[in-house]
Structure formats: C-alpha cells, structure tokens
N, CA, C and O atoms as a GROMACS GRO file, in nm:
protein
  164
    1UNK      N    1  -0.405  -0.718  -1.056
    1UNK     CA    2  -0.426  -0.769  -0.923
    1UNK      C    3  -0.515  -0.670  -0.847
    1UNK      O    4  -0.500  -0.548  -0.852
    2UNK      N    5  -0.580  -0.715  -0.798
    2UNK     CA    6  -0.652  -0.633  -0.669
    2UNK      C    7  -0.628  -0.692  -0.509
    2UNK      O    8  -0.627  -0.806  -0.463
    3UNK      N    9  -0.609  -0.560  -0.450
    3UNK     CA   10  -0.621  -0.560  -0.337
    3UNK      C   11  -0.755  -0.541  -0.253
    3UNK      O   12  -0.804  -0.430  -0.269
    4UNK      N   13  -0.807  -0.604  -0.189
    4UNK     CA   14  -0.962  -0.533  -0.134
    4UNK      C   15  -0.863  -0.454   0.027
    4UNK      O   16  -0.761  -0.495   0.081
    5UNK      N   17  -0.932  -0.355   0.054
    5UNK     CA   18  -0.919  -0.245   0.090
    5UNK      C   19  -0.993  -0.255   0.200
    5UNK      O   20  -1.099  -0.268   0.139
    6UNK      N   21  -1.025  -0.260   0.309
    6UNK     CA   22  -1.178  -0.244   0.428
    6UNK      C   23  -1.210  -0.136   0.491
    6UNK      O   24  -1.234  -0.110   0.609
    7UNK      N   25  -1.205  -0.053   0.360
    7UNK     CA   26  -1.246   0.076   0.389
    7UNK      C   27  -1.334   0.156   0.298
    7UNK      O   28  -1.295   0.157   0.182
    8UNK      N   29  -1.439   0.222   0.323
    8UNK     CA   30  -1.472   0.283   0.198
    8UNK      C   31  -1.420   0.364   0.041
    8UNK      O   32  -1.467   0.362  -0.072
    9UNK      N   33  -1.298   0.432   0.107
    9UNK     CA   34  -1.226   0.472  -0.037
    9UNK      C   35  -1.072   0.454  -0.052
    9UNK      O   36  -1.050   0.399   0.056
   10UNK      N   37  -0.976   0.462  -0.099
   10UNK     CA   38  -0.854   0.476  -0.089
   10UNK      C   39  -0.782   0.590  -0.123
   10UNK      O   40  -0.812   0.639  -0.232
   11UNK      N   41  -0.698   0.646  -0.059
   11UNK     CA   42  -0.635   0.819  -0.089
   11UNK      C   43  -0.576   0.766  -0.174
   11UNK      O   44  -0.604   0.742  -0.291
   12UNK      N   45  -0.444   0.733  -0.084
   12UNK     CA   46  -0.294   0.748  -0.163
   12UNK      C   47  -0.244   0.598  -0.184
   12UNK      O   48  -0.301   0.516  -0.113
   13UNK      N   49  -0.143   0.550  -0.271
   13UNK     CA   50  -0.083   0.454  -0.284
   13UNK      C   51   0.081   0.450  -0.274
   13UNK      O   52   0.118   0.520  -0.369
   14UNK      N   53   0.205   0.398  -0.201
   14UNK     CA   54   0.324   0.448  -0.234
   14UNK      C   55   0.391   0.353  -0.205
   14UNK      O   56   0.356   0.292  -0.104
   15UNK      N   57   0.497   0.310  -0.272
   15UNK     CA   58   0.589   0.218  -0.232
   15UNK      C   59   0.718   0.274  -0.171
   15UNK      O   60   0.770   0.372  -0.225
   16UNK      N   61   0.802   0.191  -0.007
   16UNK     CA   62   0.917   0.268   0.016
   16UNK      C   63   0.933   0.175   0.109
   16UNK      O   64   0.873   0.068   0.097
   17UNK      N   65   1.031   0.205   0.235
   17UNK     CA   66   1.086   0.109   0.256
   17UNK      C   67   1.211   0.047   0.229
   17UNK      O   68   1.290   0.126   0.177
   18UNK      N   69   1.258  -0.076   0.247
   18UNK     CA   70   1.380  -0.073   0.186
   18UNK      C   71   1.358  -0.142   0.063
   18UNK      O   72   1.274  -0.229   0.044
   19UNK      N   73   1.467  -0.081  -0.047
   19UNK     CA   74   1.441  -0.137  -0.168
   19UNK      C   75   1.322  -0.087  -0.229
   19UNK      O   76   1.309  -0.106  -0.350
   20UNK      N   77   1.222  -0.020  -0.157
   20UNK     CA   78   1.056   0.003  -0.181
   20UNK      C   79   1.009  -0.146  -0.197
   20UNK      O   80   0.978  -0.173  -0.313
   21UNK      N   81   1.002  -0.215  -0.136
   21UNK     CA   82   0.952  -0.339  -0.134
   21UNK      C   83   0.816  -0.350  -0.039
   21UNK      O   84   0.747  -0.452  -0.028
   22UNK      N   85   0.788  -0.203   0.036
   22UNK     CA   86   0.681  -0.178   0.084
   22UNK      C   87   0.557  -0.098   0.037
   22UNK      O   88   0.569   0.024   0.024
   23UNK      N   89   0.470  -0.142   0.016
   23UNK     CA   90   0.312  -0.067  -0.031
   23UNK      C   91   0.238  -0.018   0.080
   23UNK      O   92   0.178  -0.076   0.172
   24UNK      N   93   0.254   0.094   0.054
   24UNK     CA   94   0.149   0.170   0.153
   24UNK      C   95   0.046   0.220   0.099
   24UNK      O   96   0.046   0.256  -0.019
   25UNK      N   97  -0.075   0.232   0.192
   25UNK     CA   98  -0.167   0.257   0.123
   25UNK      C   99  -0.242   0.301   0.220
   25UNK      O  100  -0.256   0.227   0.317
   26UNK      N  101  -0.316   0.447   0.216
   26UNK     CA  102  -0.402   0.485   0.306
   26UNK      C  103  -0.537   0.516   0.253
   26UNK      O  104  -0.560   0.596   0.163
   27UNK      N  105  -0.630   0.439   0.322
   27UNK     CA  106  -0.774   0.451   0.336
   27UNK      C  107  -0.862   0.466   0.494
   27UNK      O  108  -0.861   0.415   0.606
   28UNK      N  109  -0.935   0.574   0.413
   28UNK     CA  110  -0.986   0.636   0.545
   28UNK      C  111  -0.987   0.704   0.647
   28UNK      O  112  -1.024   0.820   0.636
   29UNK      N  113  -0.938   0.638   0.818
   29UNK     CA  114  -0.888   0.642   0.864
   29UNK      C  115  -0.749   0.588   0.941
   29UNK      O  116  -0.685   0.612   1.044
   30UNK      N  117  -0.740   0.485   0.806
   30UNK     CA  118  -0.596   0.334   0.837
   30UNK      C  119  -0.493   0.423   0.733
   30UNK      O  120  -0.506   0.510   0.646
   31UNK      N  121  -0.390   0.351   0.794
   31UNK     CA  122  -0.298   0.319   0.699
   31UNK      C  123  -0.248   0.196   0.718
   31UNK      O  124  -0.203   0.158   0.826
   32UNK      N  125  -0.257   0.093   0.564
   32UNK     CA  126  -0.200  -0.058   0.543
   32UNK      C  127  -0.040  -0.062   0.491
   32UNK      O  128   0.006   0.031   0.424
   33UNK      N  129   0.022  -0.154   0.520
   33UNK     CA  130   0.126  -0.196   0.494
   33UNK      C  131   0.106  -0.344   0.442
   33UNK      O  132   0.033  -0.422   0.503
   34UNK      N  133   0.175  -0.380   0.324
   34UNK     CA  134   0.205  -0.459   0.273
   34UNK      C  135   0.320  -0.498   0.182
   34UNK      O  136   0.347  -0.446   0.074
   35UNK      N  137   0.378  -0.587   0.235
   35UNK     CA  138   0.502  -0.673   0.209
   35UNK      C  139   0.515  -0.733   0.014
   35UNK      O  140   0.434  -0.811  -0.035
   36UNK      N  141   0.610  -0.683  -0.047
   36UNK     CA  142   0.581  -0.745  -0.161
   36UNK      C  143   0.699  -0.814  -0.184
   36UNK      O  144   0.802  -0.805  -0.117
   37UNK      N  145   0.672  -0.914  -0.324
   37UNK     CA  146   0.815  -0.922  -0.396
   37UNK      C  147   0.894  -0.878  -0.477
   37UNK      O  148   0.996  -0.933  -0.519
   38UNK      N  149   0.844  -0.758  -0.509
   38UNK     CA  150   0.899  -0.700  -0.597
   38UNK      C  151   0.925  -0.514  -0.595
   38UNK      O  152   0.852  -0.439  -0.530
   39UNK      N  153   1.013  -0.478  -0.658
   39UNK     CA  154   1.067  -0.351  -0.575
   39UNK      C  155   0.949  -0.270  -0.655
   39UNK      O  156   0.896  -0.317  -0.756
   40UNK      N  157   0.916  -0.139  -0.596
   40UNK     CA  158   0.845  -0.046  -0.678
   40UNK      C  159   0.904   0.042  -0.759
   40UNK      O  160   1.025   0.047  -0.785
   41UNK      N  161   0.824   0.108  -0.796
   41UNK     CA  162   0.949   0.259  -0.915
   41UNK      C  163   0.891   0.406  -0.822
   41UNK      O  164   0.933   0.518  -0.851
   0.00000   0.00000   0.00000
C-alpha cells in the first residue's frame, strides 16, 4: 500500500494510540495521523 505524503520527504513512521491503531507519520514540517484497521507491532 502506499500512502502519498504532501510533503517532500518522510522522517519517521510509528504506530500508537490505543491498541496502536494509530499511524503517525512525520514529514517535513507536519505531522499526519491516520486511523487504521488494524493494530500495529
């Protein structure tokens, strides 16, 4: 799967949250949040 990103590069990637059912992901100067279905490790 890909995610497109609207940023030029991406640092870090991490799942947490509850369950880790959250993806974080910082590029640039953002940080994204995204909602999944499935827990991370």
């Amino acid at each position: 799967m890909h995610l497109p990103v609207p940023r030029g590069w991406t640092a870090n990637v991490t799942f947490a949250g509850p369950e880790r059912r959250h993806l974080f992901i910082t590029a640039g100067d953002s940080v994204f949040v995204i909602k999944t279905k499935m827990q991370g490790r």
